[in-house]
N, CA and C atoms as an extended XYZ file, in Angstrom:
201
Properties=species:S:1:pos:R:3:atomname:S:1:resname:S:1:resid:I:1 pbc="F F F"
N       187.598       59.866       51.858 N   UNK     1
C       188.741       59.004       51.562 CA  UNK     1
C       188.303       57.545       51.449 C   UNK     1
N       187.315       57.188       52.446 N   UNK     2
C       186.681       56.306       52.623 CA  UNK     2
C       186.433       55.513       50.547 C   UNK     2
N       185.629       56.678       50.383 N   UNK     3
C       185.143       56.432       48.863 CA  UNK     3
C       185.681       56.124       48.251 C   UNK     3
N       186.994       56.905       47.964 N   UNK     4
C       187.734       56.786       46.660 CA  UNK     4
C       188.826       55.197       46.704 C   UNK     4
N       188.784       55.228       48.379 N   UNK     5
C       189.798       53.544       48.591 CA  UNK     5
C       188.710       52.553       48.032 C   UNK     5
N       187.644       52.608       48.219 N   UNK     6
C       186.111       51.754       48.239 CA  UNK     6
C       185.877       51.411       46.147 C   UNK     6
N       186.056       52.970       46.046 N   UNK     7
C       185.951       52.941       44.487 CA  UNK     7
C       187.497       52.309       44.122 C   UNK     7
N       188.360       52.778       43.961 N   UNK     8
C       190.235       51.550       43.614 CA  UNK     8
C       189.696       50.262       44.151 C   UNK     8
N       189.227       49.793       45.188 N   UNK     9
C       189.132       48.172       45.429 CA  UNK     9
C       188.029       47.441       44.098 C   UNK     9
N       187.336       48.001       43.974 N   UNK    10
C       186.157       47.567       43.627 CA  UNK    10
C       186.334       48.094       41.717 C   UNK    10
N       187.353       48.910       41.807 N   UNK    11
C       187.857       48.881       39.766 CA  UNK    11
C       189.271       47.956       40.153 C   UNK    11
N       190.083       47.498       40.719 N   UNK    12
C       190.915       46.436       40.822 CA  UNK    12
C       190.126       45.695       41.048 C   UNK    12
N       189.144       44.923       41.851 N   UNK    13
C       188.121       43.582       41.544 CA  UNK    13
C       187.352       43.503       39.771 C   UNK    13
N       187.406       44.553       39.194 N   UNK    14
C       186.377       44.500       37.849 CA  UNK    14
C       187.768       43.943       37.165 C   UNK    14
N       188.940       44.326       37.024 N   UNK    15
C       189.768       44.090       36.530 CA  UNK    15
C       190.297       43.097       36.593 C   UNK    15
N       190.331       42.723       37.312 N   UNK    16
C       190.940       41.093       37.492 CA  UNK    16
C       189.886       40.175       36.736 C   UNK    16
N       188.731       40.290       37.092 N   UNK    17
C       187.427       39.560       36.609 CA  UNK    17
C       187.663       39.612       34.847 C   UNK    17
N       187.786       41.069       34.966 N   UNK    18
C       188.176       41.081       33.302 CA  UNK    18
C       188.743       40.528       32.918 C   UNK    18
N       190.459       40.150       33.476 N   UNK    19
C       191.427       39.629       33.019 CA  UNK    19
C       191.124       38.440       33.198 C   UNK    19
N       190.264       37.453       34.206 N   UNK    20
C       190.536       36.059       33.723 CA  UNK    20
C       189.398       36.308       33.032 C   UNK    20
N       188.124       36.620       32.544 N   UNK    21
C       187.934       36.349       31.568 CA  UNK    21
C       188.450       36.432       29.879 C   UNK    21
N       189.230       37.126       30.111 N   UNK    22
C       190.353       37.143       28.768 CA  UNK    22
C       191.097       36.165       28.956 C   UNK    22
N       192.169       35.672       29.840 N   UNK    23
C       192.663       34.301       30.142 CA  UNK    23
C       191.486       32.839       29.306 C   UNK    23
N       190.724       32.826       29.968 N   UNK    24
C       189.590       31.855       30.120 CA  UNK    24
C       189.244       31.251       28.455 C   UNK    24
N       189.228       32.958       27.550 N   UNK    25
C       188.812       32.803       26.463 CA  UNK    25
C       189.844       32.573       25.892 C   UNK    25
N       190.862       33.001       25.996 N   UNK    26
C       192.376       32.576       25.495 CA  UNK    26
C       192.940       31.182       25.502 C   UNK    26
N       192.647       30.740       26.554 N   UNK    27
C       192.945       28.730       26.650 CA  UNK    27
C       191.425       28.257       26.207 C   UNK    27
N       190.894       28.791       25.686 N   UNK    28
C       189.335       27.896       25.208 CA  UNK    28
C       189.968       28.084       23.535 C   UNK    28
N       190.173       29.346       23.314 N   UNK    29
C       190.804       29.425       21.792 CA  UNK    29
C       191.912       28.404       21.736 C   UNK    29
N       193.072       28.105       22.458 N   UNK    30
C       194.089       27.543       22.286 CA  UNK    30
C       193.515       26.405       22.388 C   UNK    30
N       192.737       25.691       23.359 N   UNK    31
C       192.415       24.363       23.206 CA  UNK    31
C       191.443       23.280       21.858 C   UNK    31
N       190.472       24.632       21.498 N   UNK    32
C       189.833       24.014       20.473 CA  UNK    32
C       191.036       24.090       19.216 C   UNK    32
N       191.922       25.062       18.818 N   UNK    33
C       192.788       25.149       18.283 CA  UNK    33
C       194.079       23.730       17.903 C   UNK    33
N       194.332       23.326       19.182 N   UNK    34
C       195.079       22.257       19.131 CA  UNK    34
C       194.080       20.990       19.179 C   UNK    34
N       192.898       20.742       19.649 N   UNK    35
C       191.910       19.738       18.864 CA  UNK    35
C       191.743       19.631       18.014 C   UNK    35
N       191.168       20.924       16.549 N   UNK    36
C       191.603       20.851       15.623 CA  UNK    36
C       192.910       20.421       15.036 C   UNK    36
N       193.520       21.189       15.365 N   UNK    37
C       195.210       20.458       14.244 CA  UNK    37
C       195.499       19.061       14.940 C   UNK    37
N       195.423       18.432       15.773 N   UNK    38
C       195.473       17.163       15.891 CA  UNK    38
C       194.656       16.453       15.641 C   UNK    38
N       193.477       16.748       15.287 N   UNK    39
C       192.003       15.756       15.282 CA  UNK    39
C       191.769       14.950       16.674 C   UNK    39
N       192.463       15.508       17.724 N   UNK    40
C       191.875       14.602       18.890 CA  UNK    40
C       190.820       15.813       19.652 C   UNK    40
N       190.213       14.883       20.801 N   UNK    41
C       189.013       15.455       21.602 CA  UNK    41
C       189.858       16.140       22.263 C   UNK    41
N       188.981       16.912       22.883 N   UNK    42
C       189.237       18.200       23.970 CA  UNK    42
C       189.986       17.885       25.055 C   UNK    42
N       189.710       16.616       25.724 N   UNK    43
C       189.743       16.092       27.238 CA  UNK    43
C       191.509       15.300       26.789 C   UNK    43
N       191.696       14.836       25.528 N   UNK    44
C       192.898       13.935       24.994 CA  UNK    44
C       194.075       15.447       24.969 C   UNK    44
N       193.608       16.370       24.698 N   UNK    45
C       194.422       17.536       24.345 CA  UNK    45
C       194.585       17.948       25.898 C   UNK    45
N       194.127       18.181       26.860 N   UNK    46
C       194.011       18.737       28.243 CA  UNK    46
C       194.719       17.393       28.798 C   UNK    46
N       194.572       16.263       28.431 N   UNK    47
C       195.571       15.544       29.352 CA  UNK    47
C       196.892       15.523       29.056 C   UNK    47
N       196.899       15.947       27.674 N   UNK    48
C       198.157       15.328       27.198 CA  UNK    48
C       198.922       17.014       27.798 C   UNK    48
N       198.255       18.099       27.331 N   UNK    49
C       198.627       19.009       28.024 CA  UNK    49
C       198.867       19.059       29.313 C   UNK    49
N       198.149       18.192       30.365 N   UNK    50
C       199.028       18.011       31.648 CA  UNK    50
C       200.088       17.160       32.172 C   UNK    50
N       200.007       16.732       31.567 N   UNK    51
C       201.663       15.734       30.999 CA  UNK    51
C       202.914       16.618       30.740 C   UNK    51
N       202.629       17.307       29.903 N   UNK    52
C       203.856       17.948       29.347 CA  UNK    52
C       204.083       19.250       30.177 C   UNK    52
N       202.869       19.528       31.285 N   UNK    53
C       202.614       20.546       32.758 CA  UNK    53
C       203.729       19.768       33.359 C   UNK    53
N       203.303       18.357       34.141 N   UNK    54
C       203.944       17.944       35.417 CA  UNK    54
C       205.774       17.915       34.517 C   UNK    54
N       205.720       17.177       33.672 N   UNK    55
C       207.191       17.159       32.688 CA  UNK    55
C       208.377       18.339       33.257 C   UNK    55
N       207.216       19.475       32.552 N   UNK    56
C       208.172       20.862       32.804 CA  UNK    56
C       208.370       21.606       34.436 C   UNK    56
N       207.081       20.968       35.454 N   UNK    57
C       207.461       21.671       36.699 CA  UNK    57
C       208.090       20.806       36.900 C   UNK    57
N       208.515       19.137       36.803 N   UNK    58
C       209.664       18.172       37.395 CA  UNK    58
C       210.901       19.371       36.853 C   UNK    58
N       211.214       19.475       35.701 N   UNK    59
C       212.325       19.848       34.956 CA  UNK    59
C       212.669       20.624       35.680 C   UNK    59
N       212.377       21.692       36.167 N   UNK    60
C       212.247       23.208       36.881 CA  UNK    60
C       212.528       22.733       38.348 C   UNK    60
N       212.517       21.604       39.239 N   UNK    61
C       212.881       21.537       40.086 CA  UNK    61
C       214.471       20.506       40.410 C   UNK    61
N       215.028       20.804       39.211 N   UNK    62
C       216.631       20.260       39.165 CA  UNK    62
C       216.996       20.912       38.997 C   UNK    62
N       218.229       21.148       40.102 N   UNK    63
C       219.332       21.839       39.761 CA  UNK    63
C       220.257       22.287       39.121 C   UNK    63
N       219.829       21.465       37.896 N   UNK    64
C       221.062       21.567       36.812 CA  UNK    64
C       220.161       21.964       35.586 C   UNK    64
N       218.808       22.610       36.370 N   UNK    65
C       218.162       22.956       34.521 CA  UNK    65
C       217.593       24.701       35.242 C   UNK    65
N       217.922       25.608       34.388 N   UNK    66
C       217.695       26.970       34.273 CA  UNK    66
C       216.097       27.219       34.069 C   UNK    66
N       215.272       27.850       35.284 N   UNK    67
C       213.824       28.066       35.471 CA  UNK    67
C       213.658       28.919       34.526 C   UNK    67
């Protein structure tokens, strides 16, 4: 029993690994993506993208706006 819990932990750890590396490659596509169509640098796109981050978690913590 030992094994087979040992083997599920350890294919749920490969999997996750998998999945952020699909994540990882997914915001590397989206970011060079929106560098391109704007013509700005990488680091101008990631800030401006955390701007419009803090924007939407402020938004999300009023009461009068639907999460």
């Amino acid at each position: 029993m030992t094994c087979v819990l040992n083997h599920v932990r350890e294919s749920q750890e490969e999997q996750a690994k998998q999945s952020q590396r699909l994540n990882l490659m997914l915001m590397a596509s989206q970011l060079t993506m929106a560098s391109l169509a704007t013509h700005s640098s990488a680091s101008e796109v990631v800030e401006r993208f955390g701007e419009i981050y803090e924007l939407l978690e402020s938004l999300t913590q009023k009461p009068n706006v639907v999460g």
